[in-house]
N, C-alpha and C positions, 0 to 999 in steps of 0.2 A: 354159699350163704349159710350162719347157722339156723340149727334148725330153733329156735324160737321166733326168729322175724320171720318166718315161713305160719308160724302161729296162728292164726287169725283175730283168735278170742284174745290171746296173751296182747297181741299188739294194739287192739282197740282200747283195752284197758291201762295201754300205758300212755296212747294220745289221748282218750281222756284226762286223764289225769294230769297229762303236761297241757293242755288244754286250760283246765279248770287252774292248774297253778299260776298259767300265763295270765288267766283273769282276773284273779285276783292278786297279782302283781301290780297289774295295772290300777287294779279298784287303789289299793293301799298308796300307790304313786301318786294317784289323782287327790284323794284325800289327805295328803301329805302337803301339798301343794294347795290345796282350799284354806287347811289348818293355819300354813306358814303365811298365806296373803290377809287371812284373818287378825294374825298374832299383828301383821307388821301393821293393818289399819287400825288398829284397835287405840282408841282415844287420839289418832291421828287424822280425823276428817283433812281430806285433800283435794287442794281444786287443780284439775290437770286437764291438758289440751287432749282431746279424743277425735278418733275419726268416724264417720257415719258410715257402716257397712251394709247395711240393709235397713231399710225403713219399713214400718207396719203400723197399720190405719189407729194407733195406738201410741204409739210411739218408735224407736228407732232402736239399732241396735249398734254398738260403738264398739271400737277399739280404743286403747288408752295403752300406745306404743311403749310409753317408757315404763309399761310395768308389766305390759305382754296380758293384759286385760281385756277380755272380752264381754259382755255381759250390754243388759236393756236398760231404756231411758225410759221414760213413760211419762206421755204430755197428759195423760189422761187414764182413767178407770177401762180397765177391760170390760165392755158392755157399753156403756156410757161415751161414746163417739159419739153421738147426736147432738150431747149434751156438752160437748166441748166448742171451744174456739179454734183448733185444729181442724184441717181439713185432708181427708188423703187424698194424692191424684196417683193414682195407680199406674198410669202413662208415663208420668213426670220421675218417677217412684219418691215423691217426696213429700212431707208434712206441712199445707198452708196455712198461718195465722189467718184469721179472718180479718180481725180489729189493724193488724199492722201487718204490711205485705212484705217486709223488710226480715219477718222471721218468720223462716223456709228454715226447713232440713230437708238437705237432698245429700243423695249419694254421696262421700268422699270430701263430704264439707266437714273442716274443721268445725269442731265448737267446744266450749269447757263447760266439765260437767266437775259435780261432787264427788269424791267418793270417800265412804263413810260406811262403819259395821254399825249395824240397828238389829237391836235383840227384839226378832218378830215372834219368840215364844220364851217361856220361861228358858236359861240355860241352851237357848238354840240362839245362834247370831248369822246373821247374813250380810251381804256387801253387796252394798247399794250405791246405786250411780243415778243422781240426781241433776235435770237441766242446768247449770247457767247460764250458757250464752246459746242462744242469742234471745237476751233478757235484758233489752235494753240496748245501748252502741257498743262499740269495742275497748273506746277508753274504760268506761263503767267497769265492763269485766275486767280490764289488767289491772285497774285499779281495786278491785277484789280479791285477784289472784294476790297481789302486794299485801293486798294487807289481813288477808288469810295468811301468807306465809307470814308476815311479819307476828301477828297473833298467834300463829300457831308454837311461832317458837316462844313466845315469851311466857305462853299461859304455861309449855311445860318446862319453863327455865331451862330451856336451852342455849348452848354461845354461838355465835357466829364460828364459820367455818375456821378463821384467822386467828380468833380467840384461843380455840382448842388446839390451834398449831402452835401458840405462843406458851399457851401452858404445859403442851407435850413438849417441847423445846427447854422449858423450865425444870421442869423434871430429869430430862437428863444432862443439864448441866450439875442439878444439885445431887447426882448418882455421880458423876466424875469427880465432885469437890471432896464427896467422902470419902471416893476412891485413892484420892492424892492425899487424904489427911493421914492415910493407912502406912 
């Protein structure tokens, strides 16, 4: 073996430092990925189907598969349980409407929530995942979902998927026409 990994001091100092590089590889990977889910909700609130993975006497904490989303819902103010209509059953592991016994969050229950960047400080923005369902029946919500999407596309003049395929299609017929005029 050479005699530097026989070292002791030399080798401490170089797993430190592969150490400390590995961490902050990591940091900048994570923050790279905060940044890009930032950029991509930003002026695009979104209503999407989420899964309930853990519930807390507060609110619950979701998945939201098709975006690889993890993050909190909150039925209520941290501190202020008493003061809500929610009820935890710790047993149950799930969150009880008092007024309506039809909305439960438990375990592995679907339900749609918002999600949506909100600038909680000056030049500081977060992503936040707000209740919808079960806020009301089911119809209610798909009929939200619809016309969330349907609003969401039109407020930023967006085309339908068909549209943009008839216009890229346009486009390269009018690249061949020039091509043949040549």
């Amino acid at each position: 073996m050479p005699d530097t990994y026989e070292n002791k001091d030399g080798m401490k100092s170089v797993t430190e430092n592969m150490n400390w590089r590995h961490h902050n590889a990591q940091m900048a990977g994570r923050a790279s990925v905060t940044l890009h889910t930032l950029l991509y909700f930003k002026n695009r609130p979104t209503i999407d189907t989420a899964c309930v993975i853990r519930v807390k006497s507060n609110g619950a904490v979701v998945l939201v598969p098709k975006y690889g989303i993890e993050g909190p819902v909150y039925v209520c103010a941290k501190g202020k349980e008493d003061e809500s209509d929610w009820t935890f059953d710790e047993s149950q592991m799930s969150l009880i409407h008092s007024k309506d016994s039809l909305k439960n969050l438990k375990i592995f229950q679907e339900i749609l929530v918002k999600i949506e960047v909100v600038e909680v400080a000056p030049h500081r923005n977060s992503l936040v995942m707000s209740l919808v369902w079960p806020e009301g029946n089911k119809r209610a919500a798909t009929a939200a979902v619809a016309t969330a999407v349907t609003a969401g596309g039109a407020s930023r003049g967006e085309q339908s998927s068909s549209a943009v395929a008839e216009s890229a299609s346009e486009k390269k017929q009018k690249k061949r026409s020039k091509r043949s005029r040549r």
